[in-house]
N, C-alpha and C positions, 0 to 999 in steps of 0.2 A: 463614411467609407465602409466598405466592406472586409470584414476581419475573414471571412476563410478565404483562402486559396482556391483560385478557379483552375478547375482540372481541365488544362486545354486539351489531353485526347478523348474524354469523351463530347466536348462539345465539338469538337474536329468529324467525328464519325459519321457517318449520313445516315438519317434513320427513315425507315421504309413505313409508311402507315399499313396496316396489317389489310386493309381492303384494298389498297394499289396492288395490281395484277406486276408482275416480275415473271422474266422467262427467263431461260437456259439457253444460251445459242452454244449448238454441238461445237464440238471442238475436238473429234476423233474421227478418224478418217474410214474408208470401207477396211481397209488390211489393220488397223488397230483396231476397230471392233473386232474382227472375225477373230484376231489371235488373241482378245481378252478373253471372249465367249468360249474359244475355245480350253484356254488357259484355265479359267472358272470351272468349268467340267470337271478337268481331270484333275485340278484339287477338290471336288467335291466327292471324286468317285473315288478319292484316295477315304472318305470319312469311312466306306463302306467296306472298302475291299482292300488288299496290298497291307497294308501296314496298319491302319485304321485307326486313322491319329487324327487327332481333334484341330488339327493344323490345317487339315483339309477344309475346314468348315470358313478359310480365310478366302474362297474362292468364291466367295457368294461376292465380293467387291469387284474384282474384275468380270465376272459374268454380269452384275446390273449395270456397272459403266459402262461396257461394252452392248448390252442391249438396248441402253437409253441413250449413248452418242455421247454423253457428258462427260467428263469427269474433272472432279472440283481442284486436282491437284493444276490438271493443264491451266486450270480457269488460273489458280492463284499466280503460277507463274505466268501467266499469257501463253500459252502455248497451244497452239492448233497443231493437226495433223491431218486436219483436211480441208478439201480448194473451197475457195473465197464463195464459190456457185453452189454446195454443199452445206454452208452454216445458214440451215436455217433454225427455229425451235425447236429444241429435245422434247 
């Protein structure tokens, strides 16, 4: 018999081989990008100008989701924001 303990969540987990190709199917719609990207700006343009707080520099996450279609929160919960004819690879 075997004396340790099998740790069922990491044998549960699925594990990816690092040469299997994996994609991103978008999951943000045209009007959630355009108000990330836009969103992203103007905390970015806050680093430079108006107050010039280091808070601005948190605009770099909504401006790359919004440029790339993705974003990993909607993926965790499942959540789309744009039509089914729309999800293709980010």
């Amino acid at each position: 018999m075997n004396a340790t303990p099998k740790n069922s969540t990491l044998d549960e987990q699925p594990f990816v081989p690092l040469n299997q190709k994996t994609t991103m199917k978008r999951n943000e719609g045209t009007i959630d990008r355009s108000l990330r990207v836009l969103l992203g700006i103007a905390l970015l343009v806050l680093v430079f100008t108006g107050p010039e707080t280091r808070w601005g520099w948190l605009g770099v996450i909504p401006l790359l989701t919004g440029l790339v279609g993705y974003c990993p929160l909607y993926a965790l919960f499942g959540w789309s924001t744009c039509r089914h004819a729309d999800r293709k690879t980010a």
